[in-house]
Every structure is written in structure tokens, then in C-alpha cells.
RODRENBA-594016 format. One record per residue (C-alpha): residue in three letters; residue number from 1; x, y, z. Coordinates in steps of 0.5 Angstrom, whole numbers, plus 500, padded with zeros to 3 digits. Last residue first. Example, Ala and Ser with C-alpha at 12.3 -4.5 7.8 and 13.67 -1.06 7.14 Angstrom:
REM RODRENBA-594016
<type:SER, seq:2, east:527, north:498, up:514>;
<type:ALA, seq:1, east:525, north:491, up:516>;
//
This chain:
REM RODRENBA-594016
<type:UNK, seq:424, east:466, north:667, up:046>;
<type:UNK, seq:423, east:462, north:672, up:042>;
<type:UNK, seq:422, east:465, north:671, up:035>;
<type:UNK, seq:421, east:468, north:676, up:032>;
<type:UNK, seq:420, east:465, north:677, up:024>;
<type:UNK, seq:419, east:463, north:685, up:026>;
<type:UNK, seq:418, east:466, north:688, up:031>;
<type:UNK, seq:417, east:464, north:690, up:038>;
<type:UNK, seq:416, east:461, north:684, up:039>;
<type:UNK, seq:415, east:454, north:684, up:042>;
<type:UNK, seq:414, east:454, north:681, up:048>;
<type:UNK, seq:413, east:448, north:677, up:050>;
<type:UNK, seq:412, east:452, north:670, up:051>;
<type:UNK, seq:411, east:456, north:673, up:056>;
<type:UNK, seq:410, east:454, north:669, up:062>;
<type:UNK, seq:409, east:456, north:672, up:068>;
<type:UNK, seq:408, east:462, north:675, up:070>;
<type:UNK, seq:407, east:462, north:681, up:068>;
<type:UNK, seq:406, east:455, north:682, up:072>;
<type:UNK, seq:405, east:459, north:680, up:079>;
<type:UNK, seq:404, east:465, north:684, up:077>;
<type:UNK, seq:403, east:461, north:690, up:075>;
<type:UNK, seq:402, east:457, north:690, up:082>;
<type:UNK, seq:401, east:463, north:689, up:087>;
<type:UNK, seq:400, east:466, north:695, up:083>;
<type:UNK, seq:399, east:459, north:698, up:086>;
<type:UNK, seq:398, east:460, north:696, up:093>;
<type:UNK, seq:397, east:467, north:698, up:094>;
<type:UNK, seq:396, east:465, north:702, up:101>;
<type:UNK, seq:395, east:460, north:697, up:103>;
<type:UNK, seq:394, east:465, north:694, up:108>;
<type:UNK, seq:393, east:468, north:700, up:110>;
<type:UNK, seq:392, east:463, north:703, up:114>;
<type:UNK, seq:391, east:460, north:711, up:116>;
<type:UNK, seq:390, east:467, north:713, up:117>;
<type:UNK, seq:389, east:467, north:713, up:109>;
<type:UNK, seq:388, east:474, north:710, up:106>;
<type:UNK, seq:387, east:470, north:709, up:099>;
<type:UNK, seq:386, east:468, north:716, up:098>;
<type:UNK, seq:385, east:472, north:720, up:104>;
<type:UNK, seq:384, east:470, north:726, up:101>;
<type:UNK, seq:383, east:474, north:732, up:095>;
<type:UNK, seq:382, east:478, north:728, up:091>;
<type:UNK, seq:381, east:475, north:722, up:091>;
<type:UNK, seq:380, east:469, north:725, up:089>;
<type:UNK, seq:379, east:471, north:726, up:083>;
<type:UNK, seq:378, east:473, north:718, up:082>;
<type:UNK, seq:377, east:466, north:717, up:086>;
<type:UNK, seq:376, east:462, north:721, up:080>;
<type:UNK, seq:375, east:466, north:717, up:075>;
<type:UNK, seq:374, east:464, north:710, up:078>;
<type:UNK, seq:373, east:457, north:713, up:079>;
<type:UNK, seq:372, east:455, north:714, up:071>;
<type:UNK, seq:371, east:459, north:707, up:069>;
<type:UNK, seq:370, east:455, north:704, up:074>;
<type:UNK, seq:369, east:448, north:707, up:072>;
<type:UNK, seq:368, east:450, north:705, up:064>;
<type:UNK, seq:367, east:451, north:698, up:066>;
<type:UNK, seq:366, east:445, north:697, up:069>;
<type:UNK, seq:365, east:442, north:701, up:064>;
<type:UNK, seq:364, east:445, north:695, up:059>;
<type:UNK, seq:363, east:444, north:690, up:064>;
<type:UNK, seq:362, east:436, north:692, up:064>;
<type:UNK, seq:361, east:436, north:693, up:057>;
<type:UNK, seq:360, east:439, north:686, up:055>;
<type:UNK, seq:359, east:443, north:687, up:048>;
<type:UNK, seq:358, east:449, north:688, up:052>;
<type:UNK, seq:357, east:455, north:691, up:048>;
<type:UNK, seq:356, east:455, north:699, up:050>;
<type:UNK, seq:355, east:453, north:699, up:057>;
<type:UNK, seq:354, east:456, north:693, up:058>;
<type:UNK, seq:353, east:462, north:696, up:055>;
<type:UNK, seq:352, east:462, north:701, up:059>;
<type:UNK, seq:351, east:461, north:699, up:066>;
<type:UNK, seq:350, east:467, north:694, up:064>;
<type:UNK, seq:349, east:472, north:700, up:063>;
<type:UNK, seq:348, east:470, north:706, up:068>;
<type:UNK, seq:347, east:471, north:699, up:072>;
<type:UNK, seq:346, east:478, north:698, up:070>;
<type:UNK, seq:345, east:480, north:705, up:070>;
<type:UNK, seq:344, east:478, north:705, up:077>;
<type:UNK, seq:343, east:481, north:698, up:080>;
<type:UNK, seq:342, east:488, north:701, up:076>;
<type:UNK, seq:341, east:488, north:707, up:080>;
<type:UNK, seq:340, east:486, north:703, up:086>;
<type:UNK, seq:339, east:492, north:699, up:084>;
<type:UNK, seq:338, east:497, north:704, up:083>;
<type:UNK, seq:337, east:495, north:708, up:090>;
<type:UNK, seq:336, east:496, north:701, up:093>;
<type:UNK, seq:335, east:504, north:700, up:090>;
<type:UNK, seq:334, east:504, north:708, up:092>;
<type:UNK, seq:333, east:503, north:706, up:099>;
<type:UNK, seq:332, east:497, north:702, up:103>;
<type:UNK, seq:331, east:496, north:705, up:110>;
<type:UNK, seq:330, east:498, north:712, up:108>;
<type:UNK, seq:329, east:497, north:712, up:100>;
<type:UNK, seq:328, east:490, north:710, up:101>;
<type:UNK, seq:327, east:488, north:715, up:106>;
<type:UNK, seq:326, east:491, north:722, up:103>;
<type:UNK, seq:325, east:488, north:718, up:096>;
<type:UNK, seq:324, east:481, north:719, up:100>;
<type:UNK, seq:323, east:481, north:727, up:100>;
<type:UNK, seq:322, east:477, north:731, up:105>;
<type:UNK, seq:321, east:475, north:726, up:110>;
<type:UNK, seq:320, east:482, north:723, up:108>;
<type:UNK, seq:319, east:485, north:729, up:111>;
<type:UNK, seq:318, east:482, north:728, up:118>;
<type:UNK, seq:317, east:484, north:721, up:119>;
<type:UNK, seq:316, east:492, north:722, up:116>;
<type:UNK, seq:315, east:491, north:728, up:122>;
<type:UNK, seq:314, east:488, north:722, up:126>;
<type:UNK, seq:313, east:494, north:718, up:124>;
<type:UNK, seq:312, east:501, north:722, up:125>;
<type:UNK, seq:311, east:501, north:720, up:132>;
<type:UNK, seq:310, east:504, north:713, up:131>;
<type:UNK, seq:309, east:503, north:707, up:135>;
<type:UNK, seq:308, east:498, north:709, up:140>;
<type:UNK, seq:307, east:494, north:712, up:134>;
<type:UNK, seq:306, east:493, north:707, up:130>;
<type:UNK, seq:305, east:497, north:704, up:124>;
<type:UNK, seq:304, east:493, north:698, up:120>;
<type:UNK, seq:303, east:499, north:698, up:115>;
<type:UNK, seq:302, east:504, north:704, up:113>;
<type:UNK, seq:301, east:505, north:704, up:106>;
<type:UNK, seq:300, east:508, north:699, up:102>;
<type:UNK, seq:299, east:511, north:703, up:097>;
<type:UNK, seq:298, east:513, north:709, up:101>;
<type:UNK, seq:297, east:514, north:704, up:107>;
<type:UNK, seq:296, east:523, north:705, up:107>;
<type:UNK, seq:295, east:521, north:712, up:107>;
<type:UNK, seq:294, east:516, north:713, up:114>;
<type:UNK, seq:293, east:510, north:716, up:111>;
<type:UNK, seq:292, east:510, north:724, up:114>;
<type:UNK, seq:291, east:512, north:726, up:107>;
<type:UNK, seq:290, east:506, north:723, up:104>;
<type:UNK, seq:289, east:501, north:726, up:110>;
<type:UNK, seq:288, east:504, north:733, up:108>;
<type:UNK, seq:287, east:502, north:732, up:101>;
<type:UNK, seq:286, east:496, north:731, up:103>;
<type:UNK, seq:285, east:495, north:736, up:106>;
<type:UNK, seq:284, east:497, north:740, up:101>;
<type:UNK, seq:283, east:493, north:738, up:096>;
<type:UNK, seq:282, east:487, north:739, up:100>;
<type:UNK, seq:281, east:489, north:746, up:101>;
<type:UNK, seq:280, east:489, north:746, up:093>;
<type:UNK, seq:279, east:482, north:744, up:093>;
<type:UNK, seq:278, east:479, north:749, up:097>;
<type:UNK, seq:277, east:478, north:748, up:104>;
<type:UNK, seq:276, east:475, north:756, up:104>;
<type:UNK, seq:275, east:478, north:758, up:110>;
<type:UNK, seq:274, east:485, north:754, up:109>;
<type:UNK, seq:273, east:486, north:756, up:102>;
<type:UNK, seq:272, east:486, north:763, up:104>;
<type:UNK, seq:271, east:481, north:769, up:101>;
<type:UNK, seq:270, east:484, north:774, up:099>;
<type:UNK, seq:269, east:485, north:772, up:092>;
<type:UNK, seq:268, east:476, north:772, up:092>;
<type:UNK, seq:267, east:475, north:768, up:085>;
<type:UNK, seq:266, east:473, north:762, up:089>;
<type:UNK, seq:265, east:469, north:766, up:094>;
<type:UNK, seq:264, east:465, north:766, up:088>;
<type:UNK, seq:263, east:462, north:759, up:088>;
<type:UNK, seq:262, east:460, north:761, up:096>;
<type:UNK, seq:261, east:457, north:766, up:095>;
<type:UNK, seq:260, east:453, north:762, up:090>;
<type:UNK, seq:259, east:450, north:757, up:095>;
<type:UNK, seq:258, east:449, north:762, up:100>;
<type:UNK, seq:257, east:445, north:767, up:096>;
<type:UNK, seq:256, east:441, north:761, up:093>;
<type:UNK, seq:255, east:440, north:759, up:101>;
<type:UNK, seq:254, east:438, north:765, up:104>;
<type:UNK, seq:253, east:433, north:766, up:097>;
<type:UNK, seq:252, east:430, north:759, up:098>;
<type:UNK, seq:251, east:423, north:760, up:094>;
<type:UNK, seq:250, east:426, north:766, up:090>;
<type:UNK, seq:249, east:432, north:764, up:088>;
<type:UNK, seq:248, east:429, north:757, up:088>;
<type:UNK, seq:247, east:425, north:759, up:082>;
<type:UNK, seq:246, east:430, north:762, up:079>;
<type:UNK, seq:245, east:436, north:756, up:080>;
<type:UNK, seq:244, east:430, north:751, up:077>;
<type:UNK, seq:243, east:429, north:756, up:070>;
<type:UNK, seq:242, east:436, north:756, up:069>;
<type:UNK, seq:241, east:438, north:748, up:071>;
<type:UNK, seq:240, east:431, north:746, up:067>;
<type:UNK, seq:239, east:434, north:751, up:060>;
<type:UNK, seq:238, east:441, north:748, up:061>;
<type:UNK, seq:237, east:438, north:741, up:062>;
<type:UNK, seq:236, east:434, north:742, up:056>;
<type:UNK, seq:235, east:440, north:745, up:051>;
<type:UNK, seq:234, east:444, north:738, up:053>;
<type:UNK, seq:233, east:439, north:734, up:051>;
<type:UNK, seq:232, east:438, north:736, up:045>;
<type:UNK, seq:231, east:445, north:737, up:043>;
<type:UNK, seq:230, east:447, north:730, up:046>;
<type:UNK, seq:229, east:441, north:726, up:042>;
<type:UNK, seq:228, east:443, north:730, up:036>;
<type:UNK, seq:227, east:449, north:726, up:036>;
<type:UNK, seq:226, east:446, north:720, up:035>;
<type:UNK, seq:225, east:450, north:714, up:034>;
<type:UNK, seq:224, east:445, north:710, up:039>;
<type:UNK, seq:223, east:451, north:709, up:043>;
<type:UNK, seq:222, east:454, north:714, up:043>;
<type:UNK, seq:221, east:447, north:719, up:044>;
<type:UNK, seq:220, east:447, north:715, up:051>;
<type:UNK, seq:219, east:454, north:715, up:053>;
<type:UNK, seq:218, east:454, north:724, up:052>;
<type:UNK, seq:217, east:445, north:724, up:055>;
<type:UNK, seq:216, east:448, north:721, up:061>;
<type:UNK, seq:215, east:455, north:724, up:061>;
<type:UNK, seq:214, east:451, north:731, up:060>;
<type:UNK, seq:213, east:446, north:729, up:067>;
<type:UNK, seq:212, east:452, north:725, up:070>;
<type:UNK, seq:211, east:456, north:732, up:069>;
<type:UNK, seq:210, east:451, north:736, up:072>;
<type:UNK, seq:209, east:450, north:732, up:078>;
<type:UNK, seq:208, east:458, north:732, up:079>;
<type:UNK, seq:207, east:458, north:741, up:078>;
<type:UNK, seq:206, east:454, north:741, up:085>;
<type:UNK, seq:205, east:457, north:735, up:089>;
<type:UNK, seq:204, east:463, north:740, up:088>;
<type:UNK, seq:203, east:460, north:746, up:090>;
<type:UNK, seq:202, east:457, north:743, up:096>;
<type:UNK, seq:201, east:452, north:748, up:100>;
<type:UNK, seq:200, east:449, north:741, up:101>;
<type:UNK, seq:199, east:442, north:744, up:100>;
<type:UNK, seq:198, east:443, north:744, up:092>;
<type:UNK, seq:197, east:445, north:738, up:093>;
<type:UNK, seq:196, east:438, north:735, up:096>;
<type:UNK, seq:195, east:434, north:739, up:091>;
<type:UNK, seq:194, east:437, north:734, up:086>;
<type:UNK, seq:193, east:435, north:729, up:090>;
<type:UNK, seq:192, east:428, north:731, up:091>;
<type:UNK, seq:191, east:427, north:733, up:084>;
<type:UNK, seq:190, east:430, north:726, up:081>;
<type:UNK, seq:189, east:423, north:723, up:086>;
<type:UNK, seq:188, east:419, north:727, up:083>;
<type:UNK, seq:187, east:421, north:726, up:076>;
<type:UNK, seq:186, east:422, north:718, up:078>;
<type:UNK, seq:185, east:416, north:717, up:080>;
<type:UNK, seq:184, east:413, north:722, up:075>;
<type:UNK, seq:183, east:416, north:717, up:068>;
<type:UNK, seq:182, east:416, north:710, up:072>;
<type:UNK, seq:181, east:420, north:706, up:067>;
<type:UNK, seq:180, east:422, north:711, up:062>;
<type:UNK, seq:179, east:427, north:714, up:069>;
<type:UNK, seq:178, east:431, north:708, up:068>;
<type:UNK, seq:177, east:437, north:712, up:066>;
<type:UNK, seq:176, east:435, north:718, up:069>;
<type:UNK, seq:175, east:433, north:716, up:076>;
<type:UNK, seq:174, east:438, north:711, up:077>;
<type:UNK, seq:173, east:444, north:717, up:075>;
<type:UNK, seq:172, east:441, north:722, up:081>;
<type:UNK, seq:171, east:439, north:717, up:085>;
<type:UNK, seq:170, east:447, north:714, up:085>;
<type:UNK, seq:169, east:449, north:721, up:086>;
<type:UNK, seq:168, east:445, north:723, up:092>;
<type:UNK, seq:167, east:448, north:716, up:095>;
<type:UNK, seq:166, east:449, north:718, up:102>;
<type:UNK, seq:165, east:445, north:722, up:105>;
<type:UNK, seq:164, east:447, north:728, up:109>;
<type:UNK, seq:163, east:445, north:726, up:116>;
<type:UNK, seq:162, east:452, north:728, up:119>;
<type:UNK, seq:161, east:454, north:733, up:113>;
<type:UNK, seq:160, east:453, north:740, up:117>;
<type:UNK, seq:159, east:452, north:746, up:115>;
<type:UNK, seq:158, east:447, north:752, up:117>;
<type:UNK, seq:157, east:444, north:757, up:114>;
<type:UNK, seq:156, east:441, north:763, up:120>;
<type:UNK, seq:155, east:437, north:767, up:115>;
<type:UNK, seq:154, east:437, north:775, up:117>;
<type:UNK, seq:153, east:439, north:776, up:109>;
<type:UNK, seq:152, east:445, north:771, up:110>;
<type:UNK, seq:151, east:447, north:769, up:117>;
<type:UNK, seq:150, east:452, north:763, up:118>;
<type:UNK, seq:149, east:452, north:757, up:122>;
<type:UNK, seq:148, east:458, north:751, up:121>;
<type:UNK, seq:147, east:459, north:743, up:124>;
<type:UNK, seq:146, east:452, north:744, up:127>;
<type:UNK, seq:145, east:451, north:741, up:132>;
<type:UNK, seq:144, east:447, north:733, up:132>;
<type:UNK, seq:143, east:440, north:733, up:134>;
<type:UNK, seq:142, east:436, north:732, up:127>;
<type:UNK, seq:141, east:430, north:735, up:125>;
<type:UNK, seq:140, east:430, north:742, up:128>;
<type:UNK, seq:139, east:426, north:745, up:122>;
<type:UNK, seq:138, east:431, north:750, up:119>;
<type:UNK, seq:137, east:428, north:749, up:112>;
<type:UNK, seq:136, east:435, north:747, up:108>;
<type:UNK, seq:135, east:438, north:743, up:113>;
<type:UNK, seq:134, east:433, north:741, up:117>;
<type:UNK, seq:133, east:427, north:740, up:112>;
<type:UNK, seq:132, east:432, north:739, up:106>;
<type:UNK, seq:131, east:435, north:733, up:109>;
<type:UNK, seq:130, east:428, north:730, up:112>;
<type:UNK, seq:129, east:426, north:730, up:104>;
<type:UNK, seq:128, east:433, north:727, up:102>;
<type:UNK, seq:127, east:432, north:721, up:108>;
<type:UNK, seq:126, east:426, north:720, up:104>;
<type:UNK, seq:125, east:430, north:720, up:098>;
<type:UNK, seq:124, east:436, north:717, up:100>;
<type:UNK, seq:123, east:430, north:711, up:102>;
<type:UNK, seq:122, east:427, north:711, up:096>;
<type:UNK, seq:121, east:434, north:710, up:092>;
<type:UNK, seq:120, east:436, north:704, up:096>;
<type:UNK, seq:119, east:430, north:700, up:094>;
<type:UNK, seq:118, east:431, north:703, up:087>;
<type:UNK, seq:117, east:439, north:699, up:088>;
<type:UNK, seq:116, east:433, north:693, up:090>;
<type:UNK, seq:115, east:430, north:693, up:084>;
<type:UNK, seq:114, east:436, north:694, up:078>;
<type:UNK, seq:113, east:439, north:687, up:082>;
<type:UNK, seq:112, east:433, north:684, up:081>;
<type:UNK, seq:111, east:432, north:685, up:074>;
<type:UNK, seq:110, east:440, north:684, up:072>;
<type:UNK, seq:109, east:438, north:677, up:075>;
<type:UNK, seq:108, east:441, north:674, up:082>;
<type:UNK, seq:107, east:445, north:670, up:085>;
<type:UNK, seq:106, east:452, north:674, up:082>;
<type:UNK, seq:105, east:449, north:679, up:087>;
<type:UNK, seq:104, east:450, north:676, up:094>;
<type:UNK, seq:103, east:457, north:673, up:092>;
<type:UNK, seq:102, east:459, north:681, up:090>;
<type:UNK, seq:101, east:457, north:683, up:096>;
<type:UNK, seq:100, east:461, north:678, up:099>;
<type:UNK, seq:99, east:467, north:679, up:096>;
<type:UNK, seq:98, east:467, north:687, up:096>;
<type:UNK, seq:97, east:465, north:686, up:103>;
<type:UNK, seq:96, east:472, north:681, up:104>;
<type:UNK, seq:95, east:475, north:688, up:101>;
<type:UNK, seq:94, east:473, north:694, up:106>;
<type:UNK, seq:93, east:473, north:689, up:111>;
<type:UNK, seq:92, east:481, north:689, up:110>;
<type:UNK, seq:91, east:480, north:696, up:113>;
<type:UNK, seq:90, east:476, north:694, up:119>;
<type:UNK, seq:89, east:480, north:687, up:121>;
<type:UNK, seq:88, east:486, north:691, up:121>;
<type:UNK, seq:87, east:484, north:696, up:124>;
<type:UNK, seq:86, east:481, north:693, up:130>;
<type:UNK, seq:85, east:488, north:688, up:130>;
<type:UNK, seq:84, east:492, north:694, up:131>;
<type:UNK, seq:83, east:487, north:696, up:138>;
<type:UNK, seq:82, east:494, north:695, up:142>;
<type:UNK, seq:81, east:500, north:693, up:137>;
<type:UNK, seq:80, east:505, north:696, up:143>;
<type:UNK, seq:79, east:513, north:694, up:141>;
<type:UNK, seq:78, east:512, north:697, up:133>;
<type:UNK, seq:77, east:517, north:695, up:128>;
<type:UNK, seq:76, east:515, north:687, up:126>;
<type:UNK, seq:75, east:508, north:687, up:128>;
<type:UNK, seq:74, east:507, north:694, up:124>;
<type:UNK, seq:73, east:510, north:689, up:117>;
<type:UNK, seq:72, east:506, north:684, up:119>;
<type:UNK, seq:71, east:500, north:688, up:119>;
<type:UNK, seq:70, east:502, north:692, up:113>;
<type:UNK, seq:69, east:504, north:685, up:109>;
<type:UNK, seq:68, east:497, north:683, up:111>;
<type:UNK, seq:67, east:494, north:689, up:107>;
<type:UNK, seq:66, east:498, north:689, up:102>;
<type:UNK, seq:65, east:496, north:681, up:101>;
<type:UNK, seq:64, east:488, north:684, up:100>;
<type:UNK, seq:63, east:490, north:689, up:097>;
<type:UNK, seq:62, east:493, north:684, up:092>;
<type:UNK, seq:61, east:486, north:681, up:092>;
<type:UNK, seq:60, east:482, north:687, up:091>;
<type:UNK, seq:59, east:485, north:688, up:084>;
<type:UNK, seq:58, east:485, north:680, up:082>;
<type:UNK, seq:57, east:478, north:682, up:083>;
<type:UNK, seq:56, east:477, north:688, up:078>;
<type:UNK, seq:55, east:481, north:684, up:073>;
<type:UNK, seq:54, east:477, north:678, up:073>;
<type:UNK, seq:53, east:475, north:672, up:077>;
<type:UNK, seq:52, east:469, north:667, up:074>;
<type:UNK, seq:51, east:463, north:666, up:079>;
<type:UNK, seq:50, east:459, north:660, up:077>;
<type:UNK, seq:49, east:452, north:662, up:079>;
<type:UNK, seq:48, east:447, north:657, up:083>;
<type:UNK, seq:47, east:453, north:654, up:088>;
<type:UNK, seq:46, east:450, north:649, up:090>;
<type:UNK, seq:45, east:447, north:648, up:097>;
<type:UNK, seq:44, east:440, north:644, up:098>;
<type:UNK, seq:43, east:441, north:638, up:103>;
<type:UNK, seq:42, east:436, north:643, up:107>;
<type:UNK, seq:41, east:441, north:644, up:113>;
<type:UNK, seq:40, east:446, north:646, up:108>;
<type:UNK, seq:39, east:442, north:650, up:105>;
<type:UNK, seq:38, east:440, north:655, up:110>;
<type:UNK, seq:37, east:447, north:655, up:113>;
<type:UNK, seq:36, east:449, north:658, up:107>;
<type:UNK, seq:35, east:443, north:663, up:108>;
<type:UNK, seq:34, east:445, north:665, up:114>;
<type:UNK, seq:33, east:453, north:666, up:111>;
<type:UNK, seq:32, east:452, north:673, up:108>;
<type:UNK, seq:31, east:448, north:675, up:114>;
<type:UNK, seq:30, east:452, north:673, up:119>;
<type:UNK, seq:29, east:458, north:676, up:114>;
<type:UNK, seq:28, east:455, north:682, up:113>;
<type:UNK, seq:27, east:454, north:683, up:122>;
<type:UNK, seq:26, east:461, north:682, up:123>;
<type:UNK, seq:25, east:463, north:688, up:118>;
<type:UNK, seq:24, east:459, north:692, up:120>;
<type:UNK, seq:23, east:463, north:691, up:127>;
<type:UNK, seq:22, east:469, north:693, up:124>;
<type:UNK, seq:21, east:466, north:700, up:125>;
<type:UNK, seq:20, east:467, north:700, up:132>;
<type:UNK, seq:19, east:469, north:694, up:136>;
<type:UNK, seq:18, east:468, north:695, up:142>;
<type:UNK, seq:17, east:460, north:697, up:141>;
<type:UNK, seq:16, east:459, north:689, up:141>;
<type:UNK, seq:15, east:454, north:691, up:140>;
<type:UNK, seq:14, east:452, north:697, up:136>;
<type:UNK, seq:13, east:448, north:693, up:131>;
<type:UNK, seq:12, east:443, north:691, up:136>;
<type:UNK, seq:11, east:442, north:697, up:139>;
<type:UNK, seq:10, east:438, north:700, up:133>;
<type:UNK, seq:9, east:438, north:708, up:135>;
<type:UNK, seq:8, east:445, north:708, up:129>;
<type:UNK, seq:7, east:439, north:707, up:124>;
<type:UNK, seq:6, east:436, north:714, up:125>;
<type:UNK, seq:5, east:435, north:716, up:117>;
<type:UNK, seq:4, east:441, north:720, up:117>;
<type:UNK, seq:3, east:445, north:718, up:121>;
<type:UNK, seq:2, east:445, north:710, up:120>;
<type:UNK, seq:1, east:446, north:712, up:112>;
//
């Protein structure tokens, strides 16, 4: 989130500047590593949490091996291997930040863990609100170019995503399933939010927050075996979502108009894929990355590959902002692509058998949160980025590394899903 709330001005963390994102990547592993140290000096280390290995961490570990084939397969074939270790260290950071932040969460109780991901939701509010200044109000916050300008209605709408903040969704889904706990803070803090997307301008970003709220109160009326939960709800958010699209047609009218023009566009067959950057022109794309990947690397994929040894990679870098599969093909192939499916469905898995089985509420709306944020990530995947973000891979796999860590604890309040099984 360094864009969005300034942090990229604290030079501490572009030093050493060389290193690019990898260098996230370092200061994880100092600040993973101090507080071992702590404990060594004061004859006080000793593992508080055993951590047990599950299918979401042998995922991690065979990218890990396909990682490191990769570089030896680019040592092998390419004579100039300048800024290939670079790369190398910033993609396998995506899965060693996978481990540490999974170590860092193991040592805490759900009531912790559940505080300090509010932490996060406070700060992509704040930077929420100075979003909707810029962006949504025209106040020159902010001193990147604009990625896109329009006029609507005599008002200049302007685009970009720079300072967008980064876990709209997770606010979205936390500020719902905890929402009993702090019932105004969390209302003003969902509107906020909510807002926040609407000045995305995102039609996809859209359509996900609708789906954690249906998704919320569908996971939530299971549970309780009410289905009327499900109706209720779902008739108050379309009545909210009416009343709060009228209301910022009339607050925000340029904006309201923009946002809708652009989900007609969709129904205009003379607009072009390329114009729009519809989702079929991301598949096309992506289709071209996957025929441009040399045959004999199909399955293993093409490795921490720069642009000094193959020309193809910024274009690879660029279709990934759009569709993080374009990405995960490339450099890992379709063994990798095959693995971050099963990573995927895995944690969609875990996160709702959680939800479903624990007696702890904290864990089960930690569960609950989870399985809310995996399945926006999986669509997100096919419009952003996600986990191969340009802002820093090493937190990109941070909410698997959080279903891990609670799978991996004690399961003594698990409720068996049968009656006369025996919790283990």
C-alpha cells in the first residue's frame, strides 16, 4: 500500500534501491528473524506453536522446487544471466513470505490475529477516504498522471489505480462478518469502503463486493440451516444498493454516469476488445504469452527470465497486470498453473471447514473472512495481478499462509461434521 498512503517516501525501505521489489523481501526476513534473535540472547527460544505441514504447504514447497528448476534451467540456456538472480529471489520471495508469514501467525491466538488484520482494515480506509478525495472528488491528492481522463457532464473523471487501496475486499468481507462487534464503526467504516469501489470505476471490483455480500449471508444461512437468513438478506442489500446507487446518482452524478456508461459499453458490439479491455481481450492475451512460451518449457515454464534474455517479458509483465494466470504460466508452466488451481481449491476448502466445524467464533469468522477473500482473489485473478502485484511479492500468498497457520493448530474444538466421528 506504499502509493497509497505515502510510505514509498520512507527511504529506509528503498535501500538497497538496486534490488527492486526483492528488497521487501529482505526486510521480511529481518523483521522475521529479530525477534529469534531476541530469544536466543535471553536463553528464551522455543518454538510456542508446533507447526504441522498440510496440503496448502506442500503446495508452496513444489513451487518452490519448480522455482529453482527454472533457474537452472535459464543457467543451462541463456549465456548472459545478468539481473536473473534479482528475479529469481523476487519470485521464490512470494513463497519464502508465505512461510514467514505463516510462522508469525502460528504464535498467536485467533483474537490476535482477528485485531491485527483490523488494524489493516483502518488503514485501507484512511487511505479509502483519500481515494474518494482524489479520484472521486478531484482534489489533487496525489501527484502521479493519471493513467485515463474523461469529461462527463462538464466533470473531468479521471483513472488510475496507483493509489488505489489494496484490501478494499478484505475490508468489505471483515466489516461484515464482524461487524456485531463494533456495529456504527464498522457501518461507516463498510460505507467507506463500499464508496471506494464505486470510484474504481471497476465493473469487476463492482460485481465481487456484491457477491462477498450474497456469499456472506449464503455461507451464514448454511451454517445456521436457515435459508430465510439467505432471502432476508439478500432482499436488504438489493434495497441498500438501490437506495445507495440513488443517492450517489444525485451526490456524484459524473461519477454515477461514468460508472454506468461503462457497464454498457459491454452491450456496444462496436466497441473493440482493445478499447474496452474486456475480458475477452485478456484472454487473447494470454494466449499470446502461452504461445510465445518455448515448447520444451510447456510444463516447467520459463523461470526468472529477464528481459536481457528474452524480449517477450515485459509484454508477459503487462498481461499479468490484467490476468495473473498470464504470469503463473510463463514463469512456472502448466505443472505451476496445475498447482495454484489446487492451492486455490485447497484453501477455498480449509477456510470453510473452519467456518463450518469450529466452536471458537473468532476462528469461525476468521474462517468465514478467509474463504470470503480466497474467492474474491480467484476473480480477481482474472482481471488484476493479485498475488504477483508490482507493489511486492512477498505478501502476496498472505491469506493461504493464514488458513495454514489455523489448520494447523490444535483441532480440539472442531465439531465433527458426523455424528459418532471422533475429533482426532
Amino acid at each position: 500500500m506504499n502509493e497509497s498512503i505515502f510510505f514509498q517516501n520512507v527511504n529506509i525501505f528503498d535501500i538497497p534501491g538496486s534490488l527492486g521489489t526483492a528488497r521487501i523481501f529482505l526486510w521480511a526476513v529481518i523483521f522475521w528473524l529479530m525477534p529469534i534473535l531476541v530469544r536466543l540472547y535471553t536463553n528464551e527460544f522455543r518454538r510456542e506453536v508446533r507447526i504441522n505441514l498440510n496440503g496448502l504447504d506442500y503446495c508452496i514447497i513444489s513451487l518452490i522446487v519448480l522455482s529453482i528448476v527454472g533457474l537452472m534451467t535459464v543457467a543451462t540456456r541463456y549465456p548472459s544471466l545478468e539481473k536473473v538472480l534479482v528475479e529469481f529471489l523476487t519470485l521464490v520471495s512470494l513463497f519464502a513470505g508465505y512461510f514467514i508469514i505463516k510462522d508469525w501467525s502460528s504464535r498467536y491466538d485467533s483474537t490476535t490475529i482477528k485485531e491485527f488484520l483490523f488494524v489493516l482494515v483502518v488503514i485501507n480506509s484512511i487511505a479509502s477516504v483519500l481515494y474518494i478525495l482524489h479520484q472521486g472528488l478531484g482534489l489533487e491528492i496525489y501527484q502521479y498522471e493519471e493513467s485515463s481522463a474523461d469529461f462527463v457532464q462538464g466533470e473531468e473523471i479521471t483513472r488510475t489505480f496507483w493509489f488505489m487501496p489494496q484490501f478494499l475486499f478484505l475490508a468489505v468481507a471483515y466489516l461484515l462478518v464482524f461487524k456485531k462487534e463494533k456495529p456504527l464503526l464498522s457501518i461507516i467504516l463498510l460505507i467507506i469502503n463500499i464508496l471506494a469501489i464505486f470510484i474504481t470505476y471497476t465493473r469487476s471490483a463492482l460485481i465481487n463486493a456484491i457477491l462477498i455480500f450474497l456469499l456472506y449471508s449464503v455461507f451464514v444461512g448454511i451454517k445456521k440451516k436457515r435459508v430465510g437468513i439467505v432471502i432476508r438478506d439478500a432482499i436488504l442489500y438489493m434495497v441498500g444498493g438501490l437506495v445507495g446507487l440513488v443517492i450517489l446518482s444525485q451526490v456524484m452524478p459524473a461519477n454515477s454516469e461514468y460508472l454506468m456508461g461503462r457497464f454498457r459499453e459491454l452491450g456496444e458490439s462496436s466497441s473493440s476488445p482493445l478499447q474496452m479491455n474486456t475480458l475477452e481481450y485478456r484472454f487473447m492475451m494470454t494466449g499470446m504469452v502461452f504461445d510465445n512460451i518455448d515448447t520444451e518449457n510447456l510444463f516447467y515454464g520459463m523461470g526468472p527470465v529477464t528481459e536481457d534474455q528474452e524480449s517477450l517479458v515485459p509484454t508477459m509483465k503487462h498481461v499479468t497486470s490484467d490476468m495473473v494466470w498470464a504470469g503463473v504460466t510463463y514463469r512456472w508452466g502448466f505443472i505451476g498453473f496445475l498447482v495454484f488451481i489446487i492451492l486455490y481449491g485447497l484453501a477455498v476448502s480449509k477456510a470453510y471447514i473452519i467456518f463450518i466445524r469450529y466452536d471458537n467464533t473468532v476462528t469461525a469468522n476468521l474462517g468465514l473472512l478467509l474463504l470470503l477473500y480466497v474467492i474474491s482473489q480467484i476473480i480477481e485473478s482474472f482481471v488484476s495481478w493479485t498475488f504477483m502485484s508490482g507493489h511486492g511479492y512477498v505478501t502476496g500468498l498472505w491469506y493461504f499462509a493464514l488458513i495454514s497457520s489455523i489448520t494447523s493448530k490444535s483441532t480440539k474444538n472442531l465439531k465433527p461434521i458426523f455424528k459418532g466421528v471422533r475429533n482426532d
